[in-house]
C-alpha positions as protocol buffer text, in pm:
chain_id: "A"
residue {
  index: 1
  type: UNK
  ca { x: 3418 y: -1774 z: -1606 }
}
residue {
  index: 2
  type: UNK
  ca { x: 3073 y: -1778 z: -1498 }
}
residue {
  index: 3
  type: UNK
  ca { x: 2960 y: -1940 z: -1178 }
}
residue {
  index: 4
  type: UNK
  ca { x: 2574 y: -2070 z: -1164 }
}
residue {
  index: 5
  type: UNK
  ca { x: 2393 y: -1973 z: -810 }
}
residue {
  index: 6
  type: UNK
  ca { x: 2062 y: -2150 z: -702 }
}
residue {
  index: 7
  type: UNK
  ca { x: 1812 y: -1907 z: -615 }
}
residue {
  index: 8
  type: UNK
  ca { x: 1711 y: -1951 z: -317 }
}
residue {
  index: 9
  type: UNK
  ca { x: 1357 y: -2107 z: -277 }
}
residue {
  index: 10
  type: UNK
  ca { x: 1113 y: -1892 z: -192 }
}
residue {
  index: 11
  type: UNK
  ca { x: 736 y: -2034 z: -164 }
}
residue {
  index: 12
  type: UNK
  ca { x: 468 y: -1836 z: -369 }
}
residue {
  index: 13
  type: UNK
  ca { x: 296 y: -1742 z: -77 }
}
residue {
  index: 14
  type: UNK
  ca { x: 573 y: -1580 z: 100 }
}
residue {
  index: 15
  type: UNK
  ca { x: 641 y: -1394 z: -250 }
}
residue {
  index: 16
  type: UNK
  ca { x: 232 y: -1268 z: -225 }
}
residue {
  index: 17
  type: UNK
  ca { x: 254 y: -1182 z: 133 }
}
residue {
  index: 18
  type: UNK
  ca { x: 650 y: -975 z: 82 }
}
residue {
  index: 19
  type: UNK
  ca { x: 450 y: -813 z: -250 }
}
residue {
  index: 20
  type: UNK
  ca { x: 137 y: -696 z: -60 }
}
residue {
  index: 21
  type: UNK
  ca { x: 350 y: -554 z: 224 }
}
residue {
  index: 22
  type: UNK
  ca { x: 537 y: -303 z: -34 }
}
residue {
  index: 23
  type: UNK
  ca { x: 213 y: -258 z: -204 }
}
residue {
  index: 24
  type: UNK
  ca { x: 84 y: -130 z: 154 }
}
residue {
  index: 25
  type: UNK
  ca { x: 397 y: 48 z: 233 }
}
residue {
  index: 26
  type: UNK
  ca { x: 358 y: 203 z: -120 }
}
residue {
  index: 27
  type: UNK
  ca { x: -27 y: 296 z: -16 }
}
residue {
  index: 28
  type: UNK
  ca { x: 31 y: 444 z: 326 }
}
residue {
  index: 29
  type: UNK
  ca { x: 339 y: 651 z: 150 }
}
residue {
  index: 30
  type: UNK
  ca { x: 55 y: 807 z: -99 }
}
residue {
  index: 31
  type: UNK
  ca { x: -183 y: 871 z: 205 }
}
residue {
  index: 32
  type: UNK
  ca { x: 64 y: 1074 z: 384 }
}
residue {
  index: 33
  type: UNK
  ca { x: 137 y: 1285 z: 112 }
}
residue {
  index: 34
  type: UNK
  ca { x: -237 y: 1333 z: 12 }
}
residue {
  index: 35
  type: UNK
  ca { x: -303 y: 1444 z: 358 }
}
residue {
  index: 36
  type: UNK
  ca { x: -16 y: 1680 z: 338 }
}
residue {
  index: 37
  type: UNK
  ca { x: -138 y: 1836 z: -25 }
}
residue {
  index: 38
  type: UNK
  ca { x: -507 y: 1814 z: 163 }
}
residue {
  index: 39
  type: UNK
  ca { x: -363 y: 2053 z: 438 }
}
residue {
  index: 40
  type: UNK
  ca { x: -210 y: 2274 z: 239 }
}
residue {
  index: 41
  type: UNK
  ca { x: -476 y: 2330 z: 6 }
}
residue {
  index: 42
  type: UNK
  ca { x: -687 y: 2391 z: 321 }
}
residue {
  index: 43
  type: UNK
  ca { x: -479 y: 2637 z: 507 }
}
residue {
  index: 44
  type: UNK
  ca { x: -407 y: 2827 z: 135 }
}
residue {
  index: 45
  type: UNK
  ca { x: -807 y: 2861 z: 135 }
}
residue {
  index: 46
  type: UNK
  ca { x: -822 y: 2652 z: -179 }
}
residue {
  index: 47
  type: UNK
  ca { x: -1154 y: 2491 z: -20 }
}
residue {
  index: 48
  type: UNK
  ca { x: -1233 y: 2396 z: -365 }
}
residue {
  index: 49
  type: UNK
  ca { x: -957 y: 2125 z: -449 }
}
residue {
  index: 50
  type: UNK
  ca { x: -1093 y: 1968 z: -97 }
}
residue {
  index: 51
  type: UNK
  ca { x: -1380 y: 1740 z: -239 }
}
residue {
  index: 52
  type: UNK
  ca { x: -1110 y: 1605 z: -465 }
}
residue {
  index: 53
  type: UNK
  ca { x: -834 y: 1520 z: -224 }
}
residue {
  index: 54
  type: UNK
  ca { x: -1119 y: 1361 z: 17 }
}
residue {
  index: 55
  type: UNK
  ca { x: -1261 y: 1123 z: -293 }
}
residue {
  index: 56
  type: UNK
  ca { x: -863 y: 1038 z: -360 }
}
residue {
  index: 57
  type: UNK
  ca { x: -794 y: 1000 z: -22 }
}
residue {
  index: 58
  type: UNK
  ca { x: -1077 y: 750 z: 38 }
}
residue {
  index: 59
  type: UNK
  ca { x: -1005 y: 531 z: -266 }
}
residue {
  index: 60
  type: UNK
  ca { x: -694 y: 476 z: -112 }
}
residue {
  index: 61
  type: UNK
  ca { x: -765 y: 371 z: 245 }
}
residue {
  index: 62
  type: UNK
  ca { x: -1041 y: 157 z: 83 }
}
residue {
  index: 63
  type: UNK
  ca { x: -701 y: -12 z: -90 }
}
residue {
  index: 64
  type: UNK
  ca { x: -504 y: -2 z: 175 }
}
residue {
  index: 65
  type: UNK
  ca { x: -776 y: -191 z: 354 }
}
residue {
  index: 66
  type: UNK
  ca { x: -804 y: -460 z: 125 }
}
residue {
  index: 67
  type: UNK
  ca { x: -464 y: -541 z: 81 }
}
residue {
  index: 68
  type: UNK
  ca { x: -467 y: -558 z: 476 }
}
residue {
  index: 69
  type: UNK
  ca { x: -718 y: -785 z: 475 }
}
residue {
  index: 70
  type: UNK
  ca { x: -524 y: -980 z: 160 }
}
residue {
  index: 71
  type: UNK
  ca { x: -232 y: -970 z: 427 }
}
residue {
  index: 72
  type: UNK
  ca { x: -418 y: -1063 z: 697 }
}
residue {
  index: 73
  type: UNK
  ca { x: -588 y: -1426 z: 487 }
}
residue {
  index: 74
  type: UNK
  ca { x: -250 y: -1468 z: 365 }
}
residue {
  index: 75
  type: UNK
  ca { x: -120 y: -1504 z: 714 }
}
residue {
  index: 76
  type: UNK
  ca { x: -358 y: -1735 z: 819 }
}
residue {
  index: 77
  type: UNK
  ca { x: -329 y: -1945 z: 545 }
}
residue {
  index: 78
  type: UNK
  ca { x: 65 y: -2029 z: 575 }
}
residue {
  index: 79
  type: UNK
  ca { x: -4 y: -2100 z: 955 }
}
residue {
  index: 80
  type: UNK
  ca { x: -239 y: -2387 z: 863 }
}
């Protein structure tokens, strides 16, 4: 026998706002590792992977800032 549930109701915005979160957890997650690779490479003398890291490392806080900001309008928004 099958049983039907309702799914619970979940407004679009508060889908946006859960997704960005993960998509910022995801973000900081990759930043911690970079760093990590970044050190190692540094303290192994392999000064020439640095410029790399550094250009990878920057696209992502740039993300990471603009999904914080994405966060931030969303929370305004459902407070209106």
């Amino acid at each position: 026998m099958t049983v039907a549930v309702a799914a619970p109701r979940v407004r679009p915005v508060e889908v946006t706002a859960q997704r960005a979160a993960d998509h910022a957890m995801g973000l900081e997650l990759q930043l911690e590792e970079l760093n990590e690779q970044r050190r190692r490479a540094e303290v192994q003398g392999r000064t020439a992977e640095l410029p790399s890291f550094d250009r990878e490392i920057a696209a992502l806080q740039s993300e990471l800032a603009l999904t914080a900001e994405a966060l931030a309008a969303t929370a305004r928004d459902t407070r209106r």
